[in-house]
SERO-4910 file (N, C-alpha, C, O; in steps of 0.05 Angstrom, whole numbers):
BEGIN
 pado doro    nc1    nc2    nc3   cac1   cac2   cac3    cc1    cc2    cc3    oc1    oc2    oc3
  Unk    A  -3335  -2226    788  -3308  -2225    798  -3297  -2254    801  -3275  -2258    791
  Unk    A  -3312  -2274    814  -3299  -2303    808  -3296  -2317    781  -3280  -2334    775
  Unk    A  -3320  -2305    764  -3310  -2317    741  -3284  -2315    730  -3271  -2334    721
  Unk    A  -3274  -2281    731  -3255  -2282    724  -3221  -2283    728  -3202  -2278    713
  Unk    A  -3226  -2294    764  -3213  -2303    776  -3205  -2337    768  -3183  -2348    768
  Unk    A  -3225  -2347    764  -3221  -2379    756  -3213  -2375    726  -3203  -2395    717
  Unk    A  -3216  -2354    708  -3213  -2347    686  -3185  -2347    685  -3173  -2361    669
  Unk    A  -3177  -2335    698  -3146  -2329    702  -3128  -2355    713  -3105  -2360    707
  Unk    A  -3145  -2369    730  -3128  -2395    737  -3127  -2414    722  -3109  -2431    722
  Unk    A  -3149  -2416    705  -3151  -2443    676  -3120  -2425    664  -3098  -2436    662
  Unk    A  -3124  -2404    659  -3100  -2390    640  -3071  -2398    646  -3050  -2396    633
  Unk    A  -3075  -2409    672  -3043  -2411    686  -3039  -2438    676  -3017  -2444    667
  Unk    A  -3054  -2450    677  -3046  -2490    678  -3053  -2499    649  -3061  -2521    642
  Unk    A  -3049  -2476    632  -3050  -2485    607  -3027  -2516    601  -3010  -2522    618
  Unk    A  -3030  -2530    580  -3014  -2553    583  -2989  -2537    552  -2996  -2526    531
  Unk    A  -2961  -2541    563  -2949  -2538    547  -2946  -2557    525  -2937  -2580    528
  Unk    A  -2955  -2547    502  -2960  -2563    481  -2942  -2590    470  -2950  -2613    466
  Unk    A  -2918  -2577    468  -2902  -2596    454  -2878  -2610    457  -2861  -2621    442
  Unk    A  -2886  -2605    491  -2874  -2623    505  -2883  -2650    515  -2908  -2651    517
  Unk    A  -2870  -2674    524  -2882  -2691    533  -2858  -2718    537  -2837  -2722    525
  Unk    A  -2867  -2727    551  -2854  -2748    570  -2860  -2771    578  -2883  -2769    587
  Unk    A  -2853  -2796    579  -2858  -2817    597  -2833  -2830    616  -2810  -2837    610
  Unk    A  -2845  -2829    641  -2826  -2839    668  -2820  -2863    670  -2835  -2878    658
  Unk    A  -2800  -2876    683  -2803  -2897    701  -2781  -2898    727  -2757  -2901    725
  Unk    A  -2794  -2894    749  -2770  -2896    769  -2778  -2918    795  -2797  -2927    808
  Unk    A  -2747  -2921    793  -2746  -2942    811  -2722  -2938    841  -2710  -2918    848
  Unk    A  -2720  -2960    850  -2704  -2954    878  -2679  -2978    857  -2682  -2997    843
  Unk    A  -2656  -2963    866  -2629  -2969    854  -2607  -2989    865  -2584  -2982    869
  Unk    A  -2618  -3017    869  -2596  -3033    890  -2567  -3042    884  -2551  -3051    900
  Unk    A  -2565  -3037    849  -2547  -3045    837  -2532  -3021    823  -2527  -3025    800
  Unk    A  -2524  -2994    835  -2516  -2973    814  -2490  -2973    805  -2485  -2959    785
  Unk    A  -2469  -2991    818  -2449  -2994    805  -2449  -3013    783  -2428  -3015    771
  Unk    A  -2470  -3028    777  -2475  -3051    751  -2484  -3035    727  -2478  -3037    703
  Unk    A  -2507  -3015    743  -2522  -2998    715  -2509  -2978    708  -2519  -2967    688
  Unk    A  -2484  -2964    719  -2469  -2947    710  -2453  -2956    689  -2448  -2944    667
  Unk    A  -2442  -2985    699  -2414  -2991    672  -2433  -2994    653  -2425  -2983    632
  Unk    A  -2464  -3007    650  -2483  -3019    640  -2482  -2987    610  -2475  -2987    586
  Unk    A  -2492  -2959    631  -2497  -2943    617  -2472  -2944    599  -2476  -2949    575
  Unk    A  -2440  -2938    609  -2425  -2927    588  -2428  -2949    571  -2442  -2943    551
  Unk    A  -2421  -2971    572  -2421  -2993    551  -2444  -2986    526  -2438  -2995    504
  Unk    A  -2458  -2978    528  -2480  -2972    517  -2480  -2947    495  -2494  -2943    475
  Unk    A  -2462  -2936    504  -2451  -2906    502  -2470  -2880    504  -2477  -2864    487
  Unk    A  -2475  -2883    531  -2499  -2859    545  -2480  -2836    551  -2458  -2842    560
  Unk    A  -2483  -2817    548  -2471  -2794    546  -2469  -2785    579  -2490  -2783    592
  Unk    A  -2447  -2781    588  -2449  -2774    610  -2456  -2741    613  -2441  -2724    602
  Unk    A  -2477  -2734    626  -2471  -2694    619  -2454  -2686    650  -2436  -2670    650
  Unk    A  -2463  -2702    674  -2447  -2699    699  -2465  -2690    722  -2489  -2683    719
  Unk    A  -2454  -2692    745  -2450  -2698    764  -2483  -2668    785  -2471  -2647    792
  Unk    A  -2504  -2666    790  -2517  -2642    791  -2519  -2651    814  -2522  -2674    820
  Unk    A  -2518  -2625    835  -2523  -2630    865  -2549  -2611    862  -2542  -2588    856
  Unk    A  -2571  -2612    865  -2603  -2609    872  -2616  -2605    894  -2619  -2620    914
  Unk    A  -2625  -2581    889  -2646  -2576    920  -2672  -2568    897  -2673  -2549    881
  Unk    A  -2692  -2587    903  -2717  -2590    896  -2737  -2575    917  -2741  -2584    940
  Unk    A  -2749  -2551    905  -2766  -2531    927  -2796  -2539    919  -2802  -2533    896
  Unk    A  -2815  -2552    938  -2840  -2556    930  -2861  -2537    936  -2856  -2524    957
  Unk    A  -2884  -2530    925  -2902  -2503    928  -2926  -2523    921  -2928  -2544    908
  Unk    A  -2951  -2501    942  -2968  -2515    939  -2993  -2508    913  -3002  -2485    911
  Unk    A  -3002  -2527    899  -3015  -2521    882  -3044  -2540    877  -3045  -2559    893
  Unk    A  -3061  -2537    862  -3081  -2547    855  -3083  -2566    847  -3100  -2581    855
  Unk    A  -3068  -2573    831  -3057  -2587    805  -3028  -2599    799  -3012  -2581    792
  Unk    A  -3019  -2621    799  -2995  -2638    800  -2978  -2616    823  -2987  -2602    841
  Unk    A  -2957  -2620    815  -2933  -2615    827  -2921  -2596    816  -2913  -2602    793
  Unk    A  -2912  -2563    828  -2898  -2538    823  -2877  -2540    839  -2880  -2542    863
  Unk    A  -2858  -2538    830  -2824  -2541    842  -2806  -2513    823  -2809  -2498    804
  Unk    A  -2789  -2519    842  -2759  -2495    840  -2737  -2511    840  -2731  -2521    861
  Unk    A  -2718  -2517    809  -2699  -2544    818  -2677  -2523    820  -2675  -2513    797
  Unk    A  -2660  -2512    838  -2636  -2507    838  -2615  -2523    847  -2612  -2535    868
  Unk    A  -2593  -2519    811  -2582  -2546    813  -2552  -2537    810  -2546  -2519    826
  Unk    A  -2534  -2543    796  -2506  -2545    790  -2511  -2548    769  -2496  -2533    757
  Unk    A  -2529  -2564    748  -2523  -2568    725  -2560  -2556    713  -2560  -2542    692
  Unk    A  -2589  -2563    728  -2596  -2557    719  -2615  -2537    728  -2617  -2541    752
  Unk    A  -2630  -2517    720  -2644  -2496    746  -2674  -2494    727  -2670  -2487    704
  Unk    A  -2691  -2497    733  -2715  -2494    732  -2734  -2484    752  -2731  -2480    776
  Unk    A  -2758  -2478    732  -2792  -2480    746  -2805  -2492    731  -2805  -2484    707
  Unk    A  -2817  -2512    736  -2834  -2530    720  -2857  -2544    742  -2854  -2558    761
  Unk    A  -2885  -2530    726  -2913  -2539    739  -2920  -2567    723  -2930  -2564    701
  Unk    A  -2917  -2589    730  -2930  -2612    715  -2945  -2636    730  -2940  -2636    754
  Unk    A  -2955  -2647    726  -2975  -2678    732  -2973  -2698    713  -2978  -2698    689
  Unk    A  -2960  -2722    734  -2963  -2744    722  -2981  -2761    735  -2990  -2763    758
  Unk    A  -2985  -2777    710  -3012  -2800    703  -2997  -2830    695  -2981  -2835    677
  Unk    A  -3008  -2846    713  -3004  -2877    699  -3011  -2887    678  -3036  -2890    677
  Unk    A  -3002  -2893    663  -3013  -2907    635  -2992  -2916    623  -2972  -2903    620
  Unk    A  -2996  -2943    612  -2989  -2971    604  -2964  -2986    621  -2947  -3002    613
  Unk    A  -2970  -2976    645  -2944  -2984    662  -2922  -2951    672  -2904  -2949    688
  Unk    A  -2931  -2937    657  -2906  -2911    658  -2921  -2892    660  -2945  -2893    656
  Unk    A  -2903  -2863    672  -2919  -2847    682  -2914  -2823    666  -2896  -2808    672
  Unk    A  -2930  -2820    648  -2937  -2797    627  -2946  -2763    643  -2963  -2755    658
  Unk    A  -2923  -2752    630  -2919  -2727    639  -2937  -2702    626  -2933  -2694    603
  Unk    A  -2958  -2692    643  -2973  -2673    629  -2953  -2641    641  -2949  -2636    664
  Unk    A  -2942  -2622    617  -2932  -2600    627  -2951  -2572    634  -2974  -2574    624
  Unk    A  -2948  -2548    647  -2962  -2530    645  -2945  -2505    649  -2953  -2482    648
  Unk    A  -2918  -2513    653  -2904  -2490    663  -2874  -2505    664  -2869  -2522    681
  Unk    A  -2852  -2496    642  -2834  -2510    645  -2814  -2486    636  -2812  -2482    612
  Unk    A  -2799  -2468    655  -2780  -2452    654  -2749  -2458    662  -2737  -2459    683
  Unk    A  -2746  -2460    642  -2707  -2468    635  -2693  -2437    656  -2702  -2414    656
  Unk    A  -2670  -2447    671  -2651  -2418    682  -2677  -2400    688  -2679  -2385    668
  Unk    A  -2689  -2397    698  -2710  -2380    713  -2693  -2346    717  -2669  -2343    721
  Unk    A  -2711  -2325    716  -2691  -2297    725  -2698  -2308    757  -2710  -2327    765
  Unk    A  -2682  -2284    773  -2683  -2285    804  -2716  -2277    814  -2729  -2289    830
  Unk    A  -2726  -2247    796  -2741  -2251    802  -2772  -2259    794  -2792  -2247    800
  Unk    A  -2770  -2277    780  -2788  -2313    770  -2789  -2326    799  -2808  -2334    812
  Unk    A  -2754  -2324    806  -2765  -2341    828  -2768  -2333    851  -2774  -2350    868
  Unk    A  -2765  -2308    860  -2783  -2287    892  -2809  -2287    885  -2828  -2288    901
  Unk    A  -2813  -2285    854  -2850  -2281    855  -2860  -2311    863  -2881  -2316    875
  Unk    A  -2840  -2333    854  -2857  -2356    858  -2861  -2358    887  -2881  -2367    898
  Unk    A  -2834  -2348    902  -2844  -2364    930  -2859  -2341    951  -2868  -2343    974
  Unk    A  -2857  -2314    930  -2884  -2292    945  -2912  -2307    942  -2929  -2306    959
  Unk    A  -2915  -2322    917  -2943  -2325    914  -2952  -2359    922  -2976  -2367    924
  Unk    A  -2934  -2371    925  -2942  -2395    942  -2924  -2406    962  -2899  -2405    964
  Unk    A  -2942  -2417    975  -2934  -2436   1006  -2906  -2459    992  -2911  -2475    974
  Unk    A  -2887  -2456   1002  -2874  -2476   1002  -2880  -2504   1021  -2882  -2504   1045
  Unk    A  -2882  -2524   1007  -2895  -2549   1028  -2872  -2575   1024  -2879  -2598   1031
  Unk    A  -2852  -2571   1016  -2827  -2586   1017  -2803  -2578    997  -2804  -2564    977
  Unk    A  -2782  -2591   1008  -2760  -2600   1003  -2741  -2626   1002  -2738  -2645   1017
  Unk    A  -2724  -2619    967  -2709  -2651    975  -2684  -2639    965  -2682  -2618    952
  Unk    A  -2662  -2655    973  -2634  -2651    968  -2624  -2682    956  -2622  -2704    967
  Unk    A  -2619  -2673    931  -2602  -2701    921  -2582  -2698    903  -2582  -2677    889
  Unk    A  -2557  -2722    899  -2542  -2714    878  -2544  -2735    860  -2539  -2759    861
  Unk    A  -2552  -2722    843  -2555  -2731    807  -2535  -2735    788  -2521  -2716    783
  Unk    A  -2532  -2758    776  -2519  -2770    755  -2534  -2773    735  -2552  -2789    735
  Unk    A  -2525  -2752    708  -2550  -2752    693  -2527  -2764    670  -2503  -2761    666
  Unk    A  -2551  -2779    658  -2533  -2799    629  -2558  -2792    611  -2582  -2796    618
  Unk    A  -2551  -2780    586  -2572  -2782    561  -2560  -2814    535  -2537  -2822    530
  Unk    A  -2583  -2823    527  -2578  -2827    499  -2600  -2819    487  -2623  -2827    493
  Unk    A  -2595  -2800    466  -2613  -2795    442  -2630  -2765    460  -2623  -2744    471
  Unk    A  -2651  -2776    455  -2684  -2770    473  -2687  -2780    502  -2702  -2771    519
  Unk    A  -2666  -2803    503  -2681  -2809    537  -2650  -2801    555  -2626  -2805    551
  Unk    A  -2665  -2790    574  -2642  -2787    599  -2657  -2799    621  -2680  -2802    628
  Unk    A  -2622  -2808    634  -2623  -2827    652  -2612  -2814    673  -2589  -2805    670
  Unk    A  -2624  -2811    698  -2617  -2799    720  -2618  -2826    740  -2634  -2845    739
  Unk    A  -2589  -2818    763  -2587  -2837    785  -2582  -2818    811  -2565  -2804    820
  Unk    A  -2600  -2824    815  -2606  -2807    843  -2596  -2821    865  -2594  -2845    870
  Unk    A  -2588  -2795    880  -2575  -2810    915  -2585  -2790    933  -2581  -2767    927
  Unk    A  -2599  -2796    958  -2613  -2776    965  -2593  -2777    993  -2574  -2792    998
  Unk    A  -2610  -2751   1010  -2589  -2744   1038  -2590  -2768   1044  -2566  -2774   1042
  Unk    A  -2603  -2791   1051  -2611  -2805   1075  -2598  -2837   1058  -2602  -2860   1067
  Unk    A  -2584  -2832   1038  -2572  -2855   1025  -2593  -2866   1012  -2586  -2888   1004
  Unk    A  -2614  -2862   1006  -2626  -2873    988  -2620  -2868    957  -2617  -2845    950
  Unk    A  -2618  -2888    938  -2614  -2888    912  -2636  -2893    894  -2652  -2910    900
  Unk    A  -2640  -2880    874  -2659  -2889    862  -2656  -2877    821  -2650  -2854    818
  Unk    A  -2658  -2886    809  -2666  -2886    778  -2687  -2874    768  -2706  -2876    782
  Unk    A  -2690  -2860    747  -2706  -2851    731  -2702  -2855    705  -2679  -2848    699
  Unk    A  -2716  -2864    685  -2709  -2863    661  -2736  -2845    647  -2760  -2850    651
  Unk    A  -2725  -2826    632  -2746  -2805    622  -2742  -2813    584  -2721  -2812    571
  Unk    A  -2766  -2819    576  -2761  -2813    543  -2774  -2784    539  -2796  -2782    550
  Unk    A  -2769  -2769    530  -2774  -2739    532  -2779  -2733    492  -2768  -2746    475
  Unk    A  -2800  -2709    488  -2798  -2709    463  -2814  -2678    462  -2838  -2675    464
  Unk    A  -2799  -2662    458  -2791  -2631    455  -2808  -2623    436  -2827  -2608    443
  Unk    A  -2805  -2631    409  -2818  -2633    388  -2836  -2642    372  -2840  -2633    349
  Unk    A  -2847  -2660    381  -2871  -2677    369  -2863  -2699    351  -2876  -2702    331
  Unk    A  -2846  -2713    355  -2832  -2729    343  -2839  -2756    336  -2838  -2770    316
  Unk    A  -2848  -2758    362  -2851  -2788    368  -2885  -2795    383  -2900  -2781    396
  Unk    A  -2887  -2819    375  -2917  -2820    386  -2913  -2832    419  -2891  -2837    428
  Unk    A  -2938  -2837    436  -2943  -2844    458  -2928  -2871    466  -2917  -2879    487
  Unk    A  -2932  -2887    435  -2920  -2914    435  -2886  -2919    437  -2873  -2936    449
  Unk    A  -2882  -2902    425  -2857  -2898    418  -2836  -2896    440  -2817  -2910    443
  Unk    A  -2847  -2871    458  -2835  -2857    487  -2833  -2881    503  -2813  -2888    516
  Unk    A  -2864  -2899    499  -2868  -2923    531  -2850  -2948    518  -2840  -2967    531
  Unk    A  -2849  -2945    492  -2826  -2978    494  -2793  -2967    488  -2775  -2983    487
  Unk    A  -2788  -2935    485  -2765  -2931    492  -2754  -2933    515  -2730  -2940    517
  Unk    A  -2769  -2928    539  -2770  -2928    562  -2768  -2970    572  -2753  -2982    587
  Unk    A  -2786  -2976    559  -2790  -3007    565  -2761  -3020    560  -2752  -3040    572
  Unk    A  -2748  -3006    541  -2721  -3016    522  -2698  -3013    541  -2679  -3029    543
  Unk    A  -2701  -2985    558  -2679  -2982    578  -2685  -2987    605  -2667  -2986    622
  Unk    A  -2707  -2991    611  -2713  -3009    640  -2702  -3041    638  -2691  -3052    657
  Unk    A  -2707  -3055    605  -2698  -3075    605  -2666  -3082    604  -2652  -3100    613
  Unk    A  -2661  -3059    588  -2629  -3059    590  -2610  -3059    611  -2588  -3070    613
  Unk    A  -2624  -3040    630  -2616  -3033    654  -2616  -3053    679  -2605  -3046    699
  Unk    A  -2626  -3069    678  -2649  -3094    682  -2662  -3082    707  -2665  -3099    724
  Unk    A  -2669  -3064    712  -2688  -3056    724  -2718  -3073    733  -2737  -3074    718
  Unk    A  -2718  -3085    757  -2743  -3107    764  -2761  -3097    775  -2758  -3085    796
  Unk    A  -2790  -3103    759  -2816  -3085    765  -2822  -3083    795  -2836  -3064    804
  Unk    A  -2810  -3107    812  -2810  -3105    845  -2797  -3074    852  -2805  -3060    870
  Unk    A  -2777  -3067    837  -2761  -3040    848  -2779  -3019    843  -2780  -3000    858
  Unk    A  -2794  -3020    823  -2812  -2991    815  -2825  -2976    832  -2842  -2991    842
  Unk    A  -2828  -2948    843  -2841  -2930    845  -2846  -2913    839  -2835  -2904    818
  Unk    A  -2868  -2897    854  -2884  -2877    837  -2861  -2854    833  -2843  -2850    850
  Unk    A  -2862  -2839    808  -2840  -2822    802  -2843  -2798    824  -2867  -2793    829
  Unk    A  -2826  -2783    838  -2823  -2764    847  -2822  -2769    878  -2832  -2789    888
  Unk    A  -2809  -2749    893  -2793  -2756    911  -2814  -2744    944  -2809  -2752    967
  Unk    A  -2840  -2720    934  -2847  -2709    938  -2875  -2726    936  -2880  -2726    912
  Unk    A  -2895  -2741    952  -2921  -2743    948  -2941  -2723    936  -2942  -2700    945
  Unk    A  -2959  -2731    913  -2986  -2704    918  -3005  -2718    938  -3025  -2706    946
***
């Protein structure tokens, strides 16, 4: 009976294949510089998402509920440091969730936090650029190179990312660990 109880839980945290990501976030002292910075650039504005981030407890990285204004998910993932950026392993990434996706999620686990922030999301290409402002006035950046399809190699994602930290001038003193929520 445990075997195939752990049988069943390897099944859950399968890694979604062909997705993948590299992070970099930082604390934001300058967002009215990196905003004109973005349009000049011509980053696509998509707009303005007010976010309540629901955390659940799990084994393995970080399981959240993003209900947003612009974007609504469930997505199980763990990130890892490597070459400076924090590479996104997926296992569970559900776009617009049904209602009930999300009663089963919070029947079957402990909720162990919450965050509330409003998001300014800017894409160019593959990478989106989110500027976060949290309840408590804190600001902070993300820059995601994201790659859906298998497009691009490992190298590729960490110096696209390197390309708009530098652009942004983002200073390695501002960097922290991605996510708002400790594991």
């Amino acid at each position: 009976m445990q075997y195939h109880e752990k049988e069943r839980n390897e099944r859950r945290v399968k890694v979604v294949s062909k997705y993948k990501d590299y992070a970099v976030k930082a604390r934001l002292n300058n967002f009215d510089e990196v905003e004109k910075i973005l349009i000049s650039i011509n980053a696509v504005f998509v707009g303005v998402d007010s976010q309540i981030d629901y955390y659940f407890e799990t084994d393995k990285g970080k399981l959240k509920y993003r209900k947003g204004t612009i974007e609504n998910l469930i997505t199980h993932y763990k990130r890892t440091l490597k070459d400076g950026f924090e590479k996104t392993t997926v296992y569970r990434y559900e776009s617009n969730p049904t209602i009930k996706k999300i009663e089963e999620l919070r029947k079957k686990k402990r909720q162990i936090g919450v965050t509330h922030k409003e998001r300014r999301i800017y894409t160019i290409d593959n990478v989106k650029i989110h500027l976060d402002k949290l309840e408590d006035g804190q600001r902070f950046i993300e820059i995601e190179a994201m790659d859906f399809k298998n497009e691009f190699t490992d190298y590729d994602l960490i110096n696209q990312c390197m390309t708009m930290k530098s652009k942004l001038h983002i200073q390695d003193n501002d960097l922290v660990k991605t996510g708002y929520l400790r594991e």
